[in-house]
Short mmCIF file of the C-alpha atoms (twelve columns), coordinates in Angstrom:
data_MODEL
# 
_entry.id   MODEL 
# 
loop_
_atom_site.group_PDB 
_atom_site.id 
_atom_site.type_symbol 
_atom_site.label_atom_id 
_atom_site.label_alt_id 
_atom_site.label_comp_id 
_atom_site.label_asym_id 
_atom_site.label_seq_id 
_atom_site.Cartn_x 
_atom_site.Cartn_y 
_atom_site.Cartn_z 
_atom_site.pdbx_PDB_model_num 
ATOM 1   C CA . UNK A 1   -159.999 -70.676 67.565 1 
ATOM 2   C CA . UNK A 2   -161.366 -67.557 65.261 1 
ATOM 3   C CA . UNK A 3   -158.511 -65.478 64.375 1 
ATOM 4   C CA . UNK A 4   -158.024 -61.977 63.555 1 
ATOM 5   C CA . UNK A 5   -155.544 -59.872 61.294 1 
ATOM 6   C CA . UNK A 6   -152.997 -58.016 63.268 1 
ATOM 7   C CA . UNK A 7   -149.596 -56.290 63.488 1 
ATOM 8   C CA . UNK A 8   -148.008 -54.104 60.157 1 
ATOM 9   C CA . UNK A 9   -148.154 -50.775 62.702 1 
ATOM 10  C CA . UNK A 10  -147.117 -49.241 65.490 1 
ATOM 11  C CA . UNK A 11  -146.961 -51.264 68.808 1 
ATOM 12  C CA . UNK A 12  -145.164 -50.508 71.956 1 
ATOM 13  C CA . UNK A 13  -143.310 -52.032 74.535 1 
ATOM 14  C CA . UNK A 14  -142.976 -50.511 78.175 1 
ATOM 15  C CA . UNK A 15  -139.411 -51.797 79.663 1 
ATOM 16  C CA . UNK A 16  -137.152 -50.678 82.444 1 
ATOM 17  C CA . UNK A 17  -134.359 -48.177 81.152 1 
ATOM 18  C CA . UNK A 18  -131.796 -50.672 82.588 1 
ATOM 19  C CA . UNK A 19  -133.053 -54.069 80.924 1 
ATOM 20  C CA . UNK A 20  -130.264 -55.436 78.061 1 
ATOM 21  C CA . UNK A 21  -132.969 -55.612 75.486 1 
ATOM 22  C CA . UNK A 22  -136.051 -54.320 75.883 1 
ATOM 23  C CA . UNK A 23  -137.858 -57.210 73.566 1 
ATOM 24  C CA . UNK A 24  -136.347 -60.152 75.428 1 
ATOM 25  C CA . UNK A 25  -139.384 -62.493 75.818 1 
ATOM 26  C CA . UNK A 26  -136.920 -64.606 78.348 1 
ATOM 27  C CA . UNK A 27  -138.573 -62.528 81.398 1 
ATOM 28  C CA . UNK A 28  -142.086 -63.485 80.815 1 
ATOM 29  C CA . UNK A 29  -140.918 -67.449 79.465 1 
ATOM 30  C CA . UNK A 30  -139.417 -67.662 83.278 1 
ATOM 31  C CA . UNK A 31  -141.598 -66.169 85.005 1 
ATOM 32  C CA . UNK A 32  -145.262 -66.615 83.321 1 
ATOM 33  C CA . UNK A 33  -147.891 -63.800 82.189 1 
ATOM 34  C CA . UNK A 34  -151.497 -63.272 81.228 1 
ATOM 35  C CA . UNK A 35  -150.896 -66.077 78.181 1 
ATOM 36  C CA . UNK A 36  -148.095 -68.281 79.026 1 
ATOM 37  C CA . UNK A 37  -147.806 -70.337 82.158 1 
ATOM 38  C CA . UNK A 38  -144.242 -69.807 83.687 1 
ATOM 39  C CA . UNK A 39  -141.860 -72.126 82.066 1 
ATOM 40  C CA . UNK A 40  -143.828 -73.086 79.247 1 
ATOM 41  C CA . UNK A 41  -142.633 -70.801 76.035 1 
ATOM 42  C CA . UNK A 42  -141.593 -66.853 75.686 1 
ATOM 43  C CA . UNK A 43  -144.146 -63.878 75.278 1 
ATOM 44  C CA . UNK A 44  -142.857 -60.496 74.213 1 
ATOM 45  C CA . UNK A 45  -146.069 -58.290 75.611 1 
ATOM 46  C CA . UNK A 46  -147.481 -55.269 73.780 1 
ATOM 47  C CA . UNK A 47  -149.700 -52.551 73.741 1 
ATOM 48  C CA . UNK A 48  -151.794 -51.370 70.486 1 
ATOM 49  C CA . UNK A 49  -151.775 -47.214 71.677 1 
ATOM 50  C CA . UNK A 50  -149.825 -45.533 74.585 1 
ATOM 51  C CA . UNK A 51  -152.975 -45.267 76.256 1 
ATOM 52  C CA . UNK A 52  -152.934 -49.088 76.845 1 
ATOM 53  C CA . UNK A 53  -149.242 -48.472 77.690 1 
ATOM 54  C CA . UNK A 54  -149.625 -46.137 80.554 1 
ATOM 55  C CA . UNK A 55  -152.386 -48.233 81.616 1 
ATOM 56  C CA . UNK A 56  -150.144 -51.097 82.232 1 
ATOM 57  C CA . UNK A 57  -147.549 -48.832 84.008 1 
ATOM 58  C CA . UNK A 58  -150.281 -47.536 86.571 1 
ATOM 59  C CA . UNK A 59  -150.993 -51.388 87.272 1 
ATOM 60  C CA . UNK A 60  -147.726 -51.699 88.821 1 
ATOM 61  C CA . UNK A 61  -148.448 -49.027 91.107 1 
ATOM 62  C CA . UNK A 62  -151.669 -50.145 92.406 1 
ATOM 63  C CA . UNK A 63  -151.199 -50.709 96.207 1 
ATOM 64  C CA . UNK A 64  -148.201 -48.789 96.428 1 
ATOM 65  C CA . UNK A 65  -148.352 -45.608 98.483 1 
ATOM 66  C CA . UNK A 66  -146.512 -43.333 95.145 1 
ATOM 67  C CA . UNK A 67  -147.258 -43.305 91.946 1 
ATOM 68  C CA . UNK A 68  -145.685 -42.586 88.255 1 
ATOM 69  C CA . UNK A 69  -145.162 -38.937 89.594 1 
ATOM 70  C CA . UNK A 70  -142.588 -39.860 92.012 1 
ATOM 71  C CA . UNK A 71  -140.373 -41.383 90.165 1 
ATOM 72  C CA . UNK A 72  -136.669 -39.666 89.964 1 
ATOM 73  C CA . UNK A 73  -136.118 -38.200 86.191 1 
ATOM 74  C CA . UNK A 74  -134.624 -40.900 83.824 1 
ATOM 75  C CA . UNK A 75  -135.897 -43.905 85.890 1 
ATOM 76  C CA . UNK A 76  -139.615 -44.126 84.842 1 
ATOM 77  C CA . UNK A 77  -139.821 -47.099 81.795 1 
ATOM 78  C CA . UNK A 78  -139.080 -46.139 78.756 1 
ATOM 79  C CA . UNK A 79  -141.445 -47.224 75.665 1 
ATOM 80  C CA . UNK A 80  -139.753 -49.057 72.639 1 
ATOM 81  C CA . UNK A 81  -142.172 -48.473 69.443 1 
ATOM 82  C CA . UNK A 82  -141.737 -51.482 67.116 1 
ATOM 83  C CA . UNK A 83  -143.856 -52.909 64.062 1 
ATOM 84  C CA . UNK A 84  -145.128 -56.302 64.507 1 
ATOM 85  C CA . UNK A 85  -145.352 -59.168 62.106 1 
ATOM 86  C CA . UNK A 86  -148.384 -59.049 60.136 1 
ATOM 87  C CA . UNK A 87  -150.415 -62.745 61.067 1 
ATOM 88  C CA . UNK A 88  -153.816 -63.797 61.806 1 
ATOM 89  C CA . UNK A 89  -153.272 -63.684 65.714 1 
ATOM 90  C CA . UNK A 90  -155.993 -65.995 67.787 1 
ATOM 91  C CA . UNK A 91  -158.468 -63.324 68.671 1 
ATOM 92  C CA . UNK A 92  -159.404 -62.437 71.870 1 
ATOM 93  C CA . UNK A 93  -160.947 -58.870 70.761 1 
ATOM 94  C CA . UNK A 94  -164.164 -59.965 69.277 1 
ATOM 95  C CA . UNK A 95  -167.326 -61.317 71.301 1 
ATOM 96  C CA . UNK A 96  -167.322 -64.335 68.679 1 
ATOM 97  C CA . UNK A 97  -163.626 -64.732 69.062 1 
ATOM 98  C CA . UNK A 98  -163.836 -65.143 72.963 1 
ATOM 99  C CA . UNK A 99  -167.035 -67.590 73.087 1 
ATOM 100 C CA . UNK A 100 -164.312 -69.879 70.204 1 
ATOM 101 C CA . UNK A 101 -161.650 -69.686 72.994 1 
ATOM 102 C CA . UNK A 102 -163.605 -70.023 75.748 1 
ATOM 103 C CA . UNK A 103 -163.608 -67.210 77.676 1 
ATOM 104 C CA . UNK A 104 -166.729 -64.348 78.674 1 
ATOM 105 C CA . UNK A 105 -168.211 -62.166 75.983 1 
ATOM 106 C CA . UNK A 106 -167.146 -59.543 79.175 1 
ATOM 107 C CA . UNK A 107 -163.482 -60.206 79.265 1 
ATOM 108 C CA . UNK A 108 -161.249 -59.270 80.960 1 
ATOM 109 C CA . UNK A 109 -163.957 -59.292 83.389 1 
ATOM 110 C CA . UNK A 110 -166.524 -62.206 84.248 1 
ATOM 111 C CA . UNK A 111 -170.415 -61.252 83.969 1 
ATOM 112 C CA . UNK A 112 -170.463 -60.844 87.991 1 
ATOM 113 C CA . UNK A 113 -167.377 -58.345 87.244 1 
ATOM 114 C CA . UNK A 114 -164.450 -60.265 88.660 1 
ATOM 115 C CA . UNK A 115 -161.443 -59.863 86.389 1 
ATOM 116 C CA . UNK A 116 -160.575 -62.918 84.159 1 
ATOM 117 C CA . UNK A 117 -157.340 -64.655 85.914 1 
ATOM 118 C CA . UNK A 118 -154.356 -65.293 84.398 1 
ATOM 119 C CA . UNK A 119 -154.940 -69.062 85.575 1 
ATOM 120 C CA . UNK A 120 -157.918 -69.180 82.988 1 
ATOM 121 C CA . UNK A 121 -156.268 -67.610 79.881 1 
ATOM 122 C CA . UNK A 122 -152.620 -69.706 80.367 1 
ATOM 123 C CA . UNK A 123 -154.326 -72.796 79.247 1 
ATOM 124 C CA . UNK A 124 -155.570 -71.134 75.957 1 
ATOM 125 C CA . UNK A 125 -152.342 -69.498 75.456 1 
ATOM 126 C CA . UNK A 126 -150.512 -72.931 75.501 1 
ATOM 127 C CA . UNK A 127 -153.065 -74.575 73.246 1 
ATOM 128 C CA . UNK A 128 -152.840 -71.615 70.398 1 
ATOM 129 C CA . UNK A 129 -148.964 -72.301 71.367 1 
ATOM 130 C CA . UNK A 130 -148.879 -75.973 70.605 1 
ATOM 131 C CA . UNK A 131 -151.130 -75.121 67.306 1 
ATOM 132 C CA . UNK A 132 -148.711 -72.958 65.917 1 
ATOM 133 C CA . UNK A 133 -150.546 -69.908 66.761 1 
ATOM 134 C CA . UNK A 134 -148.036 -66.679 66.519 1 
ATOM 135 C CA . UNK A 135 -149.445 -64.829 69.664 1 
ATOM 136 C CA . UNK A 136 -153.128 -63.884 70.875 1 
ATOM 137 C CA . UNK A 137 -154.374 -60.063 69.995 1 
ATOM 138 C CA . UNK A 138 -156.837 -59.347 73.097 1 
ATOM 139 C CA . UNK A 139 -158.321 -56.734 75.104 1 
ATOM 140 C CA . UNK A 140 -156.652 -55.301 77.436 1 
ATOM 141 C CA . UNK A 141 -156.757 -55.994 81.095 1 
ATOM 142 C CA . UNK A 142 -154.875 -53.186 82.702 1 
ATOM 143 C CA . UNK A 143 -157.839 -51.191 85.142 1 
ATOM 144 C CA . UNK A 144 -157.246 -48.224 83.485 1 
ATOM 145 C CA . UNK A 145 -156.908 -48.982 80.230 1 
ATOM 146 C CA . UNK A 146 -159.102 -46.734 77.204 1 
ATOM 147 C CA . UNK A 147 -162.171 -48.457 75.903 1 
ATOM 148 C CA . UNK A 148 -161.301 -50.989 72.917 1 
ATOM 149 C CA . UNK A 149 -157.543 -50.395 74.336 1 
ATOM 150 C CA . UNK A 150 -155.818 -53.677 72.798 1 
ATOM 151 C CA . UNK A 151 -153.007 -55.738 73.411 1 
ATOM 152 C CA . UNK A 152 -150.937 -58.389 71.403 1 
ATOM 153 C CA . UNK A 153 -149.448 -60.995 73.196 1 
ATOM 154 C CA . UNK A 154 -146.470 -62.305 70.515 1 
ATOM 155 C CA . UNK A 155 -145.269 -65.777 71.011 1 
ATOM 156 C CA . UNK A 156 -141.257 -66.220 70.619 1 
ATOM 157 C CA . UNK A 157 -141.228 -68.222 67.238 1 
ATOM 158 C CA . UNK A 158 -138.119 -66.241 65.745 1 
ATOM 159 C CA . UNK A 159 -140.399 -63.572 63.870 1 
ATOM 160 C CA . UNK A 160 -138.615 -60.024 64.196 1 
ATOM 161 C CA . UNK A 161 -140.046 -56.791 65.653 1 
ATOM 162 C CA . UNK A 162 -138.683 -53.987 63.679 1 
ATOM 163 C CA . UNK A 163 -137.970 -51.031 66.111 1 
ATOM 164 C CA . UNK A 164 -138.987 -48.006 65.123 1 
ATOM 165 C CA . UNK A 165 -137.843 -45.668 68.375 1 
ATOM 166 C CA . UNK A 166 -137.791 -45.140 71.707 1 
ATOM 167 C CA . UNK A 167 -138.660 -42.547 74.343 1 
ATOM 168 C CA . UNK A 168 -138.035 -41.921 77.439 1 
ATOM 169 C CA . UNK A 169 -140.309 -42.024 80.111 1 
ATOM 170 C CA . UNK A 170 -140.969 -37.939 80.554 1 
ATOM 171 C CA . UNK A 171 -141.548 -38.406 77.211 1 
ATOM 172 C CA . UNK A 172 -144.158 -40.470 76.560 1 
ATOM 173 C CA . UNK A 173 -146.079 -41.017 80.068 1 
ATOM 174 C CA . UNK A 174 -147.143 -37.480 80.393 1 
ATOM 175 C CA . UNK A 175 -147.650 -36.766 76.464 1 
ATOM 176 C CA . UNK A 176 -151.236 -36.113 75.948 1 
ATOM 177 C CA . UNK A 177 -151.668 -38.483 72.705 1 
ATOM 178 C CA . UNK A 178 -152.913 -41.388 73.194 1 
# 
């Protein structure tokens, strides 16, 4: 696995107003995500720019007939901005980094333009997992995310995540920043 040099800045974390704490990686441990088959080991997922951010909130709307801009004032998620631990995370950014892990040069999408499946990057996640690996710094795969948007998937090894604020979703969603 090539790695590359992440975390030292700004990160965020999209989470429901009413979760506990917002940086639990219990959620994602029970129930699986893009790097961690359910069961297997915590993830706390996050996004490099708000861009990314909203992109992953519009992914839970897909299908649904409303959208952000229904939601009732104070309900929308709220995004905790944190600094992650600086590490060489297992890259899945570059084109060299992908072919080491095994996955397209196109990710998230295949060549024919089918998106990557979670079932194909849970294996690689649990092998950079049983290395030692601290999490996996990839490309996003939200639809709508900005080009080069990026995402760091940080595996629950007892490294901290210093919060540095929070806003609420009115906030942040609609800011024009990105």
């Amino acid at each position: 696995m090539r790695h590359v040099r992440r975390g030292g800045t700004t990160y965020s974390r999209v989470a429901d107003p009413l979760w506990e704490n917002p940086l639990d990686p219990e959620y994602a441990a029970s129930s699986g995500g893009r790097w961690n088959p359910a069961g297997a080991f915590g993830v706390t997922y996050l996004n490099a720019s708000r861009g990314v951010a909203r992109a992953n909130v519009a992914r839970h709307f897909q299908g649904q007939p409303y959208g952000p801009e229904d939601l009732a004032l104070g309900t929308g998620p709220i995004l905790v901005e944190l600094v992650a631990p600086k590490a060489p995370y297992v890259d899945a950014l570059s084109n060299a980094g992908l072919r080491s892990i095994g996955l397209p040069e196109t990710y998230p999408r295949h060549r024919n333009g089918r998106r990557v499946s979670w079932s194909a990057c849970q294996p690689i996640g649990l092998r950079a997992w049983e290395a030692g690996e601290p999490g996996v710094a990839c490309r996003s795969a939200a639809l709508k995310a900005p080009a080069r948007g990026e995402e760091l998937a940080l595996f629950d090894r007892g490294s901290s995540l210093r919060v540095t604020g929070s806003r609420g979703f009115e906030d942040w969603f609609w800011a024009t920043d990105t």
